[in-house]
TORGU-494327 format. One record per residue (C-alpha): residue in three letters; x, y, z. Coordinates in nm, 2 decimals. Layout:
N
  type       X       Y       Z
   ala       X       Y       Z
...
! end
This chain:
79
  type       X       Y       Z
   unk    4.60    2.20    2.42
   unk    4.37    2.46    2.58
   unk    4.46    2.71    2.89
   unk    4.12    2.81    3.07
   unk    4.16    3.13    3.29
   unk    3.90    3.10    3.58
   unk    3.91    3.52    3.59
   unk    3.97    3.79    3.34
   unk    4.29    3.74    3.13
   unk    4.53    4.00    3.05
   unk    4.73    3.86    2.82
   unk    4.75    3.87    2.44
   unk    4.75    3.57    2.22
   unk    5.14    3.70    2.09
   unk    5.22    3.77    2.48
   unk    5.12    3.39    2.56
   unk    5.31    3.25    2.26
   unk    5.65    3.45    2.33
   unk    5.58    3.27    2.70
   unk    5.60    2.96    2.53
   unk    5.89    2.99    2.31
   unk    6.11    3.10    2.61
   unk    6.04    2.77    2.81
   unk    6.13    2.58    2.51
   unk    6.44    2.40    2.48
   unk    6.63    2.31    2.18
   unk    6.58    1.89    2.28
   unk    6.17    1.99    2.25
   unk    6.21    2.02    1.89
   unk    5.93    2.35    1.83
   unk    5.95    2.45    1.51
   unk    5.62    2.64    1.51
   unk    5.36    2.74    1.75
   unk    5.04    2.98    1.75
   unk    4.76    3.07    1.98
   unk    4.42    3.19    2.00
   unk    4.24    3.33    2.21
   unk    3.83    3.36    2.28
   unk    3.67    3.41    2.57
   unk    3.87    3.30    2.87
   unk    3.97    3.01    2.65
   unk    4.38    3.04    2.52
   unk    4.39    2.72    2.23
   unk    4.77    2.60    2.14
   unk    4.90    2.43    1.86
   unk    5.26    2.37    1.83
   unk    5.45    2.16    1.59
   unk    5.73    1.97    1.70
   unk    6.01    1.76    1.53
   unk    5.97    1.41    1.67
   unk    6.03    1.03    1.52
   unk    5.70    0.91    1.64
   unk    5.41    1.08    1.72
   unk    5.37    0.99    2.11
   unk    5.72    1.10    2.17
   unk    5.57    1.46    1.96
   unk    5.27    1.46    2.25
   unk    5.53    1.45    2.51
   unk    5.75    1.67    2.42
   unk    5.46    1.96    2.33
   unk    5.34    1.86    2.68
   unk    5.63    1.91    2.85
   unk    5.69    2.26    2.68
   unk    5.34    2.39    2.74
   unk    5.33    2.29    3.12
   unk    5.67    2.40    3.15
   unk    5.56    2.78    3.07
   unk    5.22    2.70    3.26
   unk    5.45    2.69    3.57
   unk    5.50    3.05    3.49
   unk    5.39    3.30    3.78
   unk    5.24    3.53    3.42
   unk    4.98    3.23    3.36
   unk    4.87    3.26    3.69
   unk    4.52    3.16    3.66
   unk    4.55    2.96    3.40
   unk    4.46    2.58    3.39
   unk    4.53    2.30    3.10
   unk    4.24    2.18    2.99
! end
């Protein structure tokens, strides 16, 4: 997943990723996650436990625009 922000971002890449891992639930099955950051661009990959793959789309989804609803990300879209 990618975050775009449409103005200057303040955040670091380890500020966004503790974000993340407090919106996450034990059911969402993280076991790892890491951003990057370039440009106004914040790129997310996080692993998940999952028995299929879609359901392993779903639930990084849900965790991702779970945090987006965060007033910190303000200014932040999903790409």
């Amino acid at each position: 997943m990618r975050y775009c922000h449409t103005g200057s971002p303040s955040l670091t890449a380890a500020a966004i990723t503790d974000l993340i891992w407090a919106y996450a639930r034990p059911a969402d099955g993280v076991e790892h996650l890491r951003v990057r950051l370039s440009d106004r661009l914040a790129s997310i990959v996080i692993f998940v436990r999952a028995a299929e793959p879609d359901q392993a789309l779903v639930k990084a989804d849900s965790v991702v625009r779970r945090a987006a609803g965060s007033p910190v990300l303000r200014g932040y879209e999903i790409l």
